[in-house]
Structures are given as C-alpha cells and as structure tokens.
py3Dmol code that shows the C-alpha trace and the ligand (Angstrom):
import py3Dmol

protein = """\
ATOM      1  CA  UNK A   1      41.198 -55.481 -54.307  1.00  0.00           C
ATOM      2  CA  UNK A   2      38.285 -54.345 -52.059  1.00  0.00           C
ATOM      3  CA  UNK A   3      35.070 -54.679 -54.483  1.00  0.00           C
ATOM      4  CA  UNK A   4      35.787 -56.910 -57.515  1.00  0.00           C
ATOM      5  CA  UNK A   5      32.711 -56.849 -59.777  1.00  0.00           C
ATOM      6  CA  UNK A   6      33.058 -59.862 -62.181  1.00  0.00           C
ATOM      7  CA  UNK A   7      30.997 -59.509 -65.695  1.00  0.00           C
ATOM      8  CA  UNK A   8      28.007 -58.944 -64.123  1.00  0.00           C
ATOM      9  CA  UNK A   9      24.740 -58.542 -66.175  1.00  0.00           C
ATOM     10  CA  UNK A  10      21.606 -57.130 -64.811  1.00  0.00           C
ATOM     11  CA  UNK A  11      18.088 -57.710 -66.345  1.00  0.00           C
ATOM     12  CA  UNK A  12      14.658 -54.904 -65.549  1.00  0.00           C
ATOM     13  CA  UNK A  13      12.422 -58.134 -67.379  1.00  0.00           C
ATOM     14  CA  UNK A  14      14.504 -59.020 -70.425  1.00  0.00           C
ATOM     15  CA  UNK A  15      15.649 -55.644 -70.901  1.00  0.00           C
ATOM     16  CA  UNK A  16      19.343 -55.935 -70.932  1.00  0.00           C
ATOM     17  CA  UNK A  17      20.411 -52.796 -68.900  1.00  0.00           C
ATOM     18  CA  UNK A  18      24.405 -54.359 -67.866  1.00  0.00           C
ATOM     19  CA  UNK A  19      26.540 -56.648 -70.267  1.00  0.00           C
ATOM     20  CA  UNK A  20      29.032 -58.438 -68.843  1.00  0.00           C
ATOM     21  CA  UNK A  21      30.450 -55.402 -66.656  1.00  0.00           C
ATOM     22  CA  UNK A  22      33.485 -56.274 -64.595  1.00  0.00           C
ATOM     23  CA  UNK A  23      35.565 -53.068 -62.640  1.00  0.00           C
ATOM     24  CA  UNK A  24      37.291 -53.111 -59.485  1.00  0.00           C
ATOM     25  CA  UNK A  25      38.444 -50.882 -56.818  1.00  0.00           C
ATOM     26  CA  UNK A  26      41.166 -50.828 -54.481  1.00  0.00           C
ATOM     27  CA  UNK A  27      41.626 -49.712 -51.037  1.00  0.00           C
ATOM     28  CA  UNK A  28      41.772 -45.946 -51.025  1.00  0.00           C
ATOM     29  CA  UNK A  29      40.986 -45.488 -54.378  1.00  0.00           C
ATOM     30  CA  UNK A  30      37.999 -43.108 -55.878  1.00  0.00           C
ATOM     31  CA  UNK A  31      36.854 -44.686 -58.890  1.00  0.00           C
ATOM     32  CA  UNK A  32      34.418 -42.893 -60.793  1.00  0.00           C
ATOM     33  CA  UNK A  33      32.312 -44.609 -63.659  1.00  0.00           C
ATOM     34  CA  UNK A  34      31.642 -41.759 -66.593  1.00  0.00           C
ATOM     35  CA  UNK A  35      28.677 -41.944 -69.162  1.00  0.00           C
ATOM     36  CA  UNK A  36      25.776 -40.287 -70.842  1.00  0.00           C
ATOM     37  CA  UNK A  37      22.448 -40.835 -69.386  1.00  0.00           C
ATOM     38  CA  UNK A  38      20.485 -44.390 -69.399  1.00  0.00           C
ATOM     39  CA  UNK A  39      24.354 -45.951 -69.624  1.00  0.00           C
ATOM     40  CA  UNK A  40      23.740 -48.011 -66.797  1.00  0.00           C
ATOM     41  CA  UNK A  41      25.217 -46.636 -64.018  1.00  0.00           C
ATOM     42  CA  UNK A  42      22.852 -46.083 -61.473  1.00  0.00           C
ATOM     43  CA  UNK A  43      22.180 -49.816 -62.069  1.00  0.00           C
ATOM     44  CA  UNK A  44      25.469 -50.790 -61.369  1.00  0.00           C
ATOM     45  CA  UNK A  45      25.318 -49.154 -58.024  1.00  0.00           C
ATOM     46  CA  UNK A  46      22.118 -50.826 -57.397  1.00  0.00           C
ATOM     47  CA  UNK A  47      23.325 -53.960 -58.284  1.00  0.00           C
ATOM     48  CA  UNK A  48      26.072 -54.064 -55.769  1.00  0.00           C
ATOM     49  CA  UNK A  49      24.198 -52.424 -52.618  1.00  0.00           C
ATOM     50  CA  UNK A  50      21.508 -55.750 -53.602  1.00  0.00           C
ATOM     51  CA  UNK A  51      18.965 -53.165 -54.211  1.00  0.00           C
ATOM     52  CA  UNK A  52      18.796 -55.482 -57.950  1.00  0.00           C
ATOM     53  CA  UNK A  53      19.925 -58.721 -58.516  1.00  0.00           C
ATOM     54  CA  UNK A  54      22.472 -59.152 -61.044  1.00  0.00           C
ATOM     55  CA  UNK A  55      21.328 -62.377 -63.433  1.00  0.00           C
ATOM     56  CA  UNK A  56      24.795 -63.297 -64.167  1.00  0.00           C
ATOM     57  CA  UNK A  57      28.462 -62.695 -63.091  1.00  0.00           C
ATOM     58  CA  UNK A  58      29.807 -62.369 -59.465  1.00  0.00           C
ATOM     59  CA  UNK A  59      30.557 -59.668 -56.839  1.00  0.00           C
ATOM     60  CA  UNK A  60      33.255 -59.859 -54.456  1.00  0.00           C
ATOM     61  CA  UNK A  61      33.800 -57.633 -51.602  1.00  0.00           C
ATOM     62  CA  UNK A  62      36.729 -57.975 -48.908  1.00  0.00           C
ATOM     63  CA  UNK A  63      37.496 -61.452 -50.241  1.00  0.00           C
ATOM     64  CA  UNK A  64      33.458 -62.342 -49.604  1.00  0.00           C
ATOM     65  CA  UNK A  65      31.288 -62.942 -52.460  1.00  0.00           C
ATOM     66  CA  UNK A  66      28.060 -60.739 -52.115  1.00  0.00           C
ATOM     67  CA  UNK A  67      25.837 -61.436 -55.111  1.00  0.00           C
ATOM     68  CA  UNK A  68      23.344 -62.832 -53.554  1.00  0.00           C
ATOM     69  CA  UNK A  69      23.443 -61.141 -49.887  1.00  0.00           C
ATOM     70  CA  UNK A  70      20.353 -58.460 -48.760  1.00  0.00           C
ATOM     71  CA  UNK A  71      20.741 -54.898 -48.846  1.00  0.00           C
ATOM     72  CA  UNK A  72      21.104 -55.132 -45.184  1.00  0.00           C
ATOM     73  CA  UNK A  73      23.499 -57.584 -45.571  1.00  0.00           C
ATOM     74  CA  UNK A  74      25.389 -55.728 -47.808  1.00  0.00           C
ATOM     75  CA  UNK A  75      25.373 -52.328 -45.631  1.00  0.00           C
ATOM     76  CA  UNK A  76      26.788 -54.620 -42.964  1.00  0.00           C
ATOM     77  CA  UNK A  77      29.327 -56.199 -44.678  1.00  0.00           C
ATOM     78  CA  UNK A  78      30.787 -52.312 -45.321  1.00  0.00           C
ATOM     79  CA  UNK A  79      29.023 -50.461 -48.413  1.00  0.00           C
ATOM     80  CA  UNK A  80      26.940 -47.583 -48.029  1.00  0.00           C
ATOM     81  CA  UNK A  81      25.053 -45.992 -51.175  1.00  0.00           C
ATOM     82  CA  UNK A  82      24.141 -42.645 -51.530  1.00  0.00           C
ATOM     83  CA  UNK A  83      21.587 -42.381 -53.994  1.00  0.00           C
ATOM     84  CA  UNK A  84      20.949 -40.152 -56.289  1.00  0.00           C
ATOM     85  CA  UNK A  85      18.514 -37.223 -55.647  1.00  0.00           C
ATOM     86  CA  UNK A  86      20.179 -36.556 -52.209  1.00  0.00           C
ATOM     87  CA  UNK A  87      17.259 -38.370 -50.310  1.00  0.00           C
ATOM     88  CA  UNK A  88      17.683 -36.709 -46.746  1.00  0.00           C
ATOM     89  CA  UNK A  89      15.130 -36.659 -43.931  1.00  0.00           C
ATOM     90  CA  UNK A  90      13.157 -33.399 -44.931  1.00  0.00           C
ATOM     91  CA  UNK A  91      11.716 -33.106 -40.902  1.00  0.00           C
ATOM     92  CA  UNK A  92      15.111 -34.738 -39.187  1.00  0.00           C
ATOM     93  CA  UNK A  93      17.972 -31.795 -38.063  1.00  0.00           C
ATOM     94  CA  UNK A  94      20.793 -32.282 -39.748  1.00  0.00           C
ATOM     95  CA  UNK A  95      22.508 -33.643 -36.481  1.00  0.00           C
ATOM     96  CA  UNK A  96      19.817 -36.033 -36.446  1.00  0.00           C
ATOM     97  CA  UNK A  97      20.011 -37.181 -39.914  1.00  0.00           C
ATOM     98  CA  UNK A  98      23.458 -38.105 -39.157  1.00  0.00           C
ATOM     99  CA  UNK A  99      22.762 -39.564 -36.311  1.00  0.00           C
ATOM    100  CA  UNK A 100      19.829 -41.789 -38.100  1.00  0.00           C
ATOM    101  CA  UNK A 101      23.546 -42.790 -40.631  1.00  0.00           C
ATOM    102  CA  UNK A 102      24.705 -44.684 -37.592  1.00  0.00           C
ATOM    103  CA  UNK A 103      22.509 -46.456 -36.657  1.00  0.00           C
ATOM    104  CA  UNK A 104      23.016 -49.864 -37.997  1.00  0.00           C
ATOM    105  CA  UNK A 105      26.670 -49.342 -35.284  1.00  0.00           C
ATOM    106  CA  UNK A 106      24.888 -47.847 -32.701  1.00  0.00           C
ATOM    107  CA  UNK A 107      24.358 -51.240 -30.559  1.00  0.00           C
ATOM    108  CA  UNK A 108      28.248 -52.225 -31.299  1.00  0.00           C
ATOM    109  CA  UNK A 109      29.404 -48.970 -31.261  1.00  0.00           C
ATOM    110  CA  UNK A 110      27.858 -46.865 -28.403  1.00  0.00           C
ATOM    111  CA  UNK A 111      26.538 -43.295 -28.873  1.00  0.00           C
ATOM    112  CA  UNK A 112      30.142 -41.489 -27.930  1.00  0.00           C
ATOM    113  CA  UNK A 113      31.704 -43.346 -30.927  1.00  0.00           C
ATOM    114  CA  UNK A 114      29.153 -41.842 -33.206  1.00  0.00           C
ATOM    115  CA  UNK A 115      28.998 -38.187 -31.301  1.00  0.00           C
ATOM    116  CA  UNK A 116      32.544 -38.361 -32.635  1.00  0.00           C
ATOM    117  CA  UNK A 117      32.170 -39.272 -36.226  1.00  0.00           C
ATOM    118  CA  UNK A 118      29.313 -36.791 -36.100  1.00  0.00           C
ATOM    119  CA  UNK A 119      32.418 -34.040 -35.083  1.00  0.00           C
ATOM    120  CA  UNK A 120      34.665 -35.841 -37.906  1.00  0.00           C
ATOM    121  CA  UNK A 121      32.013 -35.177 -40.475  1.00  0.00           C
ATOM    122  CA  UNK A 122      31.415 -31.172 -38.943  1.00  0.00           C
ATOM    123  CA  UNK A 123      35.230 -31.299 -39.653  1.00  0.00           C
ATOM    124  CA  UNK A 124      34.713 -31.977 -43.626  1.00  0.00           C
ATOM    125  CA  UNK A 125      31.573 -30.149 -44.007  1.00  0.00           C
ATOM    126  CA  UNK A 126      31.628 -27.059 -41.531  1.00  0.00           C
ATOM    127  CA  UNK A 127      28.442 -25.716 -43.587  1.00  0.00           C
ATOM    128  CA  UNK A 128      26.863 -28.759 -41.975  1.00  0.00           C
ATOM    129  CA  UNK A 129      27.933 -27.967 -38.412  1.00  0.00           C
ATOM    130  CA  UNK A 130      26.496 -24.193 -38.917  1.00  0.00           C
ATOM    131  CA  UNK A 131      23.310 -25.820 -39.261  1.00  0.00           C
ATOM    132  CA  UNK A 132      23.246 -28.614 -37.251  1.00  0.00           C
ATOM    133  CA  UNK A 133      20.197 -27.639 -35.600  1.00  0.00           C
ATOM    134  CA  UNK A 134      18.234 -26.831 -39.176  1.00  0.00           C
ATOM    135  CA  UNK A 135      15.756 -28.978 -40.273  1.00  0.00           C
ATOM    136  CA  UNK A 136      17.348 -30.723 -43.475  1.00  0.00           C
ATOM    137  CA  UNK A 137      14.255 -29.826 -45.746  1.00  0.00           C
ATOM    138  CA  UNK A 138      15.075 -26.444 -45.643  1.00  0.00           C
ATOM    139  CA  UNK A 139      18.769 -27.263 -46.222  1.00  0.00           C
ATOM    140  CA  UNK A 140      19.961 -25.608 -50.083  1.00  0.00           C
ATOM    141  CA  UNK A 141      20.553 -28.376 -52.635  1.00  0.00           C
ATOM    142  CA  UNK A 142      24.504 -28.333 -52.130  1.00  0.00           C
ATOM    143  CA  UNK A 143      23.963 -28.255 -48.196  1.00  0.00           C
ATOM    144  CA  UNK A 144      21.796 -30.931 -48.726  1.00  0.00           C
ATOM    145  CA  UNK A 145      23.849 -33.113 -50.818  1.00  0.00           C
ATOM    146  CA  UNK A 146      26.778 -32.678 -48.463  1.00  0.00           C
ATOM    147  CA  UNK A 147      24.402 -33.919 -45.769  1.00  0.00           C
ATOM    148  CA  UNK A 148      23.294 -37.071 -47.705  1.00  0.00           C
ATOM    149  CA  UNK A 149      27.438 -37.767 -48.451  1.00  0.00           C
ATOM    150  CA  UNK A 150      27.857 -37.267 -44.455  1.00  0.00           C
ATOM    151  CA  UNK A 151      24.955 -39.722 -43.249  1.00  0.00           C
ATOM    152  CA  UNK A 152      26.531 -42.120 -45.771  1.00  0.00           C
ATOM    153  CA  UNK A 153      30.109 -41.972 -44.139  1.00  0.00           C
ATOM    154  CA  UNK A 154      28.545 -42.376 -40.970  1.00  0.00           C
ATOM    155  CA  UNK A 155      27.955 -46.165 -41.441  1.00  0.00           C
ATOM    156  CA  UNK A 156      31.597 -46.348 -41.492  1.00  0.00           C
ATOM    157  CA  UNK A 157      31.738 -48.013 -44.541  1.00  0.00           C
ATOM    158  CA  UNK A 158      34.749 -49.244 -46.358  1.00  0.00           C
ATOM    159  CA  UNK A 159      33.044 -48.152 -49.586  1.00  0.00           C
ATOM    160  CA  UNK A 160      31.112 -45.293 -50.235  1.00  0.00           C
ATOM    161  CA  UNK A 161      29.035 -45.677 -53.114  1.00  0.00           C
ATOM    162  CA  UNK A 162      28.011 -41.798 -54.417  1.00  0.00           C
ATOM    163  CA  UNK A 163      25.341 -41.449 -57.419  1.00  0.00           C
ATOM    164  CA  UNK A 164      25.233 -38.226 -59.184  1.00  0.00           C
ATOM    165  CA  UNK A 165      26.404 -35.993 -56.476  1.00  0.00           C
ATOM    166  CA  UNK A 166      27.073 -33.258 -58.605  1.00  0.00           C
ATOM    167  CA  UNK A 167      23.142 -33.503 -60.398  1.00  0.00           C
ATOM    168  CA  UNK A 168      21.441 -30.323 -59.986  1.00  0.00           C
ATOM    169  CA  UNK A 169      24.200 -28.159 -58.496  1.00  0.00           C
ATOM    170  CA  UNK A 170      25.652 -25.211 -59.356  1.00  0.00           C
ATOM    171  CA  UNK A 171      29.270 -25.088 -61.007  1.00  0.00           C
ATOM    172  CA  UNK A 172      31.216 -23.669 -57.983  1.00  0.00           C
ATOM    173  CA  UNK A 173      28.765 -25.609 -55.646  1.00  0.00           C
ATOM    174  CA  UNK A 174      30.077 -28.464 -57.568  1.00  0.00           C
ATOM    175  CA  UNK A 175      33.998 -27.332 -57.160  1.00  0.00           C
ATOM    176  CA  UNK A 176      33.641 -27.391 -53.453  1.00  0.00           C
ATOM    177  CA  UNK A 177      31.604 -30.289 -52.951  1.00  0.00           C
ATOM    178  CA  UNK A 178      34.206 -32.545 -55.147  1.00  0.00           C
ATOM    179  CA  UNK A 179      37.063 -30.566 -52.614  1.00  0.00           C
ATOM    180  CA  UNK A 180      35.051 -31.993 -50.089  1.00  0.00           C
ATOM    181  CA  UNK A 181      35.017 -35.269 -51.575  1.00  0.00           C
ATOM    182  CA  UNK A 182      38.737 -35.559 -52.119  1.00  0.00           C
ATOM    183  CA  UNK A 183      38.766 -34.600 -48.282  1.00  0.00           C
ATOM    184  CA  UNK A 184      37.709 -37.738 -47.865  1.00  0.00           C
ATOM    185  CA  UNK A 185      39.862 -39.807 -49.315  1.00  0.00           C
ATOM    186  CA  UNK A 186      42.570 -37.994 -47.549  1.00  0.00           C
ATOM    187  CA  UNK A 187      40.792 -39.164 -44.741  1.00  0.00           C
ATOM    188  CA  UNK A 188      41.036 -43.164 -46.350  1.00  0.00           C
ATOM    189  CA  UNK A 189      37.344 -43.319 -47.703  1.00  0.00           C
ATOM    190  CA  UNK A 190      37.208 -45.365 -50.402  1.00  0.00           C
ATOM    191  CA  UNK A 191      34.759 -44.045 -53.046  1.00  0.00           C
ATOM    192  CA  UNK A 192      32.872 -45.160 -56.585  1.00  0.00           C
ATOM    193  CA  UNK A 193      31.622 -42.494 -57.962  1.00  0.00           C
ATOM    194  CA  UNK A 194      28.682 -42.244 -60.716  1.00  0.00           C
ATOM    195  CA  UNK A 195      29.015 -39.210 -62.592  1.00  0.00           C
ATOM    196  CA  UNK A 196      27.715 -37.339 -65.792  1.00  0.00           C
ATOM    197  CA  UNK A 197      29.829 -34.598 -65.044  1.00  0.00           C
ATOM    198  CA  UNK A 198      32.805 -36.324 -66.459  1.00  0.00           C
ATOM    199  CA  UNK A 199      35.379 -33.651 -66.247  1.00  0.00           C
ATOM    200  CA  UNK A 200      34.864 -33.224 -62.736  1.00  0.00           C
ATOM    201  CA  UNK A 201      35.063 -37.080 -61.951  1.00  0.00           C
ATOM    202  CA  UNK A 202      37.471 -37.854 -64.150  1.00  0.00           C
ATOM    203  CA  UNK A 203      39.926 -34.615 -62.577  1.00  0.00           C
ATOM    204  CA  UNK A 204      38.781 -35.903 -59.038  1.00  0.00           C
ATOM    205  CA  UNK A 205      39.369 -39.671 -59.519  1.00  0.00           C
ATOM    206  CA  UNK A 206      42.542 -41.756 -59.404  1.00  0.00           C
ATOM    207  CA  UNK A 207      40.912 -44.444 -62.072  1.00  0.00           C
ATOM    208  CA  UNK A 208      37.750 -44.556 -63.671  1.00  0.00           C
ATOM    209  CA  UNK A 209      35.484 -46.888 -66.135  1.00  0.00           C
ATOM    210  CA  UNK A 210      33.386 -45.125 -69.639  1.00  0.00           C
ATOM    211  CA  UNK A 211      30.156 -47.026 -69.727  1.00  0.00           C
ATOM    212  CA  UNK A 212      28.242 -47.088 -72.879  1.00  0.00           C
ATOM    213  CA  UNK A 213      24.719 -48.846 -73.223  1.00  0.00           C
ATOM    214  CA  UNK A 214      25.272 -50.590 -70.232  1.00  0.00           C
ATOM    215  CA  UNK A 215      29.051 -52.131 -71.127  1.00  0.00           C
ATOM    216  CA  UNK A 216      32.401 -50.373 -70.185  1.00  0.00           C
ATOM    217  CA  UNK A 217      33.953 -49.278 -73.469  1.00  0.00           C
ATOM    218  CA  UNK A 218      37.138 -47.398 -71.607  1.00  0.00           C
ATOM    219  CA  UNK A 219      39.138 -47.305 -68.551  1.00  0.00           C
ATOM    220  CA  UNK A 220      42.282 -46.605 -67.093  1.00  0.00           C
ATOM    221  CA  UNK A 221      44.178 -43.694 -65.393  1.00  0.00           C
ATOM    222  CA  UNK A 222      41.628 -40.711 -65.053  1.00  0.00           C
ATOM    223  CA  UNK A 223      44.759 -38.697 -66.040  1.00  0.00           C
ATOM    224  CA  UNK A 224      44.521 -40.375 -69.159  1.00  0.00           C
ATOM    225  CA  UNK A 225      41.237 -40.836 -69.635  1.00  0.00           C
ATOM    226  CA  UNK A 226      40.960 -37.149 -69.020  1.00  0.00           C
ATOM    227  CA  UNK A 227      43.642 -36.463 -72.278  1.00  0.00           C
ATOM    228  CA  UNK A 228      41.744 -39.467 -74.565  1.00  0.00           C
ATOM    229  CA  UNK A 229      40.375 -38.003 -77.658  1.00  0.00           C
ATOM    230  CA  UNK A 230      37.196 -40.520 -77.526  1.00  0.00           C
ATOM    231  CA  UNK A 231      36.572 -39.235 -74.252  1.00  0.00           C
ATOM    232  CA  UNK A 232      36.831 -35.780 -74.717  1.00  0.00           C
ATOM    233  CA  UNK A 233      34.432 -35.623 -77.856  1.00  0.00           C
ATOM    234  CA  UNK A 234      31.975 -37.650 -76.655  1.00  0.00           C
ATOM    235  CA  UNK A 235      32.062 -36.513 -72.761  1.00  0.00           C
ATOM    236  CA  UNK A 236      34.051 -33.142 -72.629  1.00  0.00           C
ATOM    237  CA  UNK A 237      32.840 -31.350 -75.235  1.00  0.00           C
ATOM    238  CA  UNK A 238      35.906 -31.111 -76.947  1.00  0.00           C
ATOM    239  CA  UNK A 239      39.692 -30.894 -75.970  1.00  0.00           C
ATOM    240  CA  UNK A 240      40.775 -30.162 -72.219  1.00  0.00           C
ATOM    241  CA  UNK A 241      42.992 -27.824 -71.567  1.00  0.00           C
TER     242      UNK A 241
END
"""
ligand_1 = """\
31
ATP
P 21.093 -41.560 -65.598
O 22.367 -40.831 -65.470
O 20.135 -40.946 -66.571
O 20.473 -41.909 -64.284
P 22.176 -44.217 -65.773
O 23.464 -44.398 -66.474
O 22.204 -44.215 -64.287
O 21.468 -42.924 -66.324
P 20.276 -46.358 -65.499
O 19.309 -45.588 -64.686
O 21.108 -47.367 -64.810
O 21.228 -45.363 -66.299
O 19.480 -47.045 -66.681
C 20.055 -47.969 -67.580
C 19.003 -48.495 -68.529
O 18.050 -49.290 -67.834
C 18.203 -47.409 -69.238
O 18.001 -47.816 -70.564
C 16.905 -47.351 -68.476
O 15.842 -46.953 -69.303
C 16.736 -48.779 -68.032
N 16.002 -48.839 -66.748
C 16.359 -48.233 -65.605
N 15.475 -48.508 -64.616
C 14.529 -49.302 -65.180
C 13.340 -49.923 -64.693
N 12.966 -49.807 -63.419
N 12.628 -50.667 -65.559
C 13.017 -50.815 -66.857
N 14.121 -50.258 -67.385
C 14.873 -49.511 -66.553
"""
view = py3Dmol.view(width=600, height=400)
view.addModel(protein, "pdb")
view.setStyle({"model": 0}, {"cartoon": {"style": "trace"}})
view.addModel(ligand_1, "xyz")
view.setStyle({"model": 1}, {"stick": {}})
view.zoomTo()
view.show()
C-alpha cells in the first residue's frame, strides 16, 4: 500500500467536513473518489498534501506516517497536488512552467534530468510541446489543464494527487485529457483522482471510493461501481450502457 489514509476526520472550526474517512491506494493504481459537490473531496486532498490538518485519524505514505509533516514536507516525501482550477503561471511559457514543477529536484537532480522529463511530458501532451514557447495565460482551458497535470508530474512524485481535472471542460476535451491521463499510468504514475464527473472517473479508474457528506458510503472495483444501481441514480443519471 503506497498512501493508507486511516479514519481521518478534518474540522474548518467545528464544522465537521470528513468523518472517519479511511481509503488506500496501491502502487500503480488510479483511484478516483466520486461525489456531488461540498462531499468533501477537495478536503481530503488537502488533508493529505498538509495543506489542512486532519483532527483525528492517521496518514501513512511509503510505510511513513505523514499527518503531521508540512506541505513541503509532504511534496518531498513524493505527493504532488494539482489543485483544482488549473492554477498555472499566467506570465511563465509553458516550458517554463514546467520547468518551475522541478524545482524542488533541481539541486539533486541537475537541469539535464529535468530537460528530459520536460521531453517525457512533450511525449504525453504534444499540444504542450506545440506551444512550449506560449505564455500559459493565453493557453485554452484544456491546454491549460494538461499543463497544470504536466508541472505536477514533474516533481516526480510517486502520487499524483488531481482535483477536478475535468471542471470546466468540454466533453471531448474531457475524453482526451482522461486518454492522457491513463497515459500515465501506463507510464507507472500513480494517481487519486477527485472527480464530479463520475462516469468518466469511474470508466478511467481501476478502484474508486463514493463520498457522501464527507464519509465514504461505497467503494470497490470501478467496474462495479460503474454497474451499481445506487451509483448510477444518484451519480450517472440513470443506467450505463
Ligand atoms: P466541490 O466539488 O464542490 O469542490 P468537494 O467535495 O470538494 O466539493 P469540499 O470543498 O471538500 O467539497 O467541502 C466539504 C465541506 O466543507 C462543504 O460543506 C464546504 O462547505 C465545507 N468547507 C470547505 N471549505 C471550507 C472553509 N474554508 N471553511 C468552512 N467550511 C468549508
């Protein structure tokens, strides 16, 4: 198990936004954590990259407990977030905003190692590499979400936490950016992913978690998650074909 969270609850004041939540993820795996809006989820993520402290419960990662450990810490130790709202680096190139991705490697690293995960990522997102030289505020919203997802595997991390990547996006924008995502785990990435577009997360995923009011009601196989009657009526809109 890579990231074992262990009923975990996390407080804004004494607003209760996580009850007891416990989910893991392997090595390899893309895990994607489904629900409607306010569930929780984007405080989950936040909660294991330290940006909140959960009040109760424990987080492991690579054998290492990390509850208490800094963002920084935590970025170290192997997770990178994406948030939501693809926050790129409006007057940064693109080649420079994946550059800026690195950077916490760049001492132990060296700049050829990253010129070459900078090619790896061209590799999954060749829009990226047309416009290497564009300033990223000028990028389109799916261009731009592709770059945040690239500076994010350019930490190297051996989780890549992704919130909402599809928010925003066009339908076929979507279908190729979740292509691109399952490039990646071709590639090894290990992935939780926050989604409200559950059909899409839950036909991209290999496992996933239902959170309701900030407590997983569900999980299993996305397969099967995918063909549960619960899921499709309350997050499908009805049965998939
Ligand atoms: P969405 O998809 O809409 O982003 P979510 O599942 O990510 O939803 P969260 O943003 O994690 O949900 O919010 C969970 C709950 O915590 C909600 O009830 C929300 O109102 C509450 N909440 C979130 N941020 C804060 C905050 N800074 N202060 C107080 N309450 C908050």
């Amino acid at each position: 198990m890579l990231l074992q969270i262990d009923s975990i609850s996390t407080y804004y004041g004494h607003i209760q936004a996580l009850k007891d939540v416990s989910l893991h993820v392997n090595q390899g795996e893309i895990v994607a954590l489904v629900g409607a809006n306010g569930a929780g989820k984007t405080t989950l993520l936040n909660t294991i990259s330290g940006l909140l402290r959960a009040r109760e419960g424990r987080i492991l990662f690579d054998g290492k407990e990390i509850t208490r450990s800094s963002a920084a810490g935590i970025v170290r130790a192997g997770i990178s977030h994406v948030p939501e709202r693809r926050q790129v680096f409006d007057t940064l190139t693109v080649y420079d905003n994946l550059l800026l991705g690195a950077y916490q490697r760049y001492r132990r690293d060296g700049r050829k190692a990253i010129e070459k995960d900078i090619e790896r990522v061209f590799e999954l997102f060749p829009r990226l590499e047309e416009r290497r030289k564009q300033m990223a505020g000028t990028l389109s919203g799916g261009e731009q979400q592709m770059l945040a997802i690239g500076r994010g595997v350019m930490a190297r991390p051996k989780v890549l936490l992704l919130d909402e990547p599809s928010l925003g996006l066009a339908p076929l924008i979507v279908k190729s950016l979740f292509e691109m995502i399952a490039a990646l785990r071709e590639s090894g990435q290990t992935v939780l992913l926050v989604e409200q577009n559950a059909r899409a997360a839950l036909k991209l995923a290999d496992r996933a978690y239902v959170l309701e009011t900030g407590r997983v009601v569900l999980e299993g196989a996305a397969q099967d998650l995918l063909q549960d009657s619960r899921v499709q009526a309350a997050y499908l809109g009805g049965k998939v074909e």
